[in-house]
N, C-alpha and C positions, 0 to 999 in steps of 0.2 A: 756417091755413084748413082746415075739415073740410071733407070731398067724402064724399056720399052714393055710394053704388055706382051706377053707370050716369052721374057728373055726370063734364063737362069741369070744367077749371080757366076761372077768367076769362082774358083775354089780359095780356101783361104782361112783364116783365123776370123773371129768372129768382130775381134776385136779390130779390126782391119775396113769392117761394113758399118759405118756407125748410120743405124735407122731410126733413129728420134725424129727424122723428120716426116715422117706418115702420123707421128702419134694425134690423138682426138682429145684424151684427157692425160693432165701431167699430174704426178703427186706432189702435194706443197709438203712439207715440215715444217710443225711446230717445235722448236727444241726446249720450249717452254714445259710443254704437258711429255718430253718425249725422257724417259726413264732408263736409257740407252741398254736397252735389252737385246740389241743386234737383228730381233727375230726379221725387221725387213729386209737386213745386208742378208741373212739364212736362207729366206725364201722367196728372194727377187731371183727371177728365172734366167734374167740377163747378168748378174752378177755385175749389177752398175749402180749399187749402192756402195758407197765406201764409206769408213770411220775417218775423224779429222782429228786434227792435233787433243780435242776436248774430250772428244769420246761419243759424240753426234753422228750421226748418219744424213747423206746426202745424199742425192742419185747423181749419177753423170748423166746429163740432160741428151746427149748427143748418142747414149745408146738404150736409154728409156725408151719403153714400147708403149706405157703407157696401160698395162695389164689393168695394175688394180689390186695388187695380190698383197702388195706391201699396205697397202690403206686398209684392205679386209682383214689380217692378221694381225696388226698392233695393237695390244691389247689397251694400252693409252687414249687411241685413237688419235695418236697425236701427227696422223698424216689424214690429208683429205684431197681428194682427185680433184681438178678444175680444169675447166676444160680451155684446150688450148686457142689462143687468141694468132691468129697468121695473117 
């Protein structure tokens, strides 16, 4: 959905607005160093990391904002921010 400057969004599920496309920096995954401790599915704000068949965590790229919050808390470090290429 494009929004002019000064526009609200319509009402709705959030899930419905997918805004990955403003993001600056994306988080990568390494599933290598990643110890599947869930804590960035916990504390991603968007709720757009999910578990896969393995038990790995991914983000759904389409409603990543691109915070940071999931690379600051993993204690692996097994995410790191890069910034987005458009």
């Amino acid at each position: 959905m494009a929004l002019a400057v000064g526009c609200r969004a319509r009402p709705g599920k959030s899930g419905d607005n997918k805004t990955g496309s403003w993001r600056v920096f994306k988080p990568i995954f390494d599933h290598e160093k990643c110890s599947k401790c869930s804590m960035c599915q916990t504390l991603c704000p968007e709720g757009c990391v999910h578990e896969d068949e393995e038990g790995f965590f991914d983000p759904d790229y389409s409603f990543c904002k691109g915070c940071g919050i999931c690379a600051a808390e993993c204690p692996k470090e097994a995410i790191t921010m890069k910034q987005e290429e458009k």
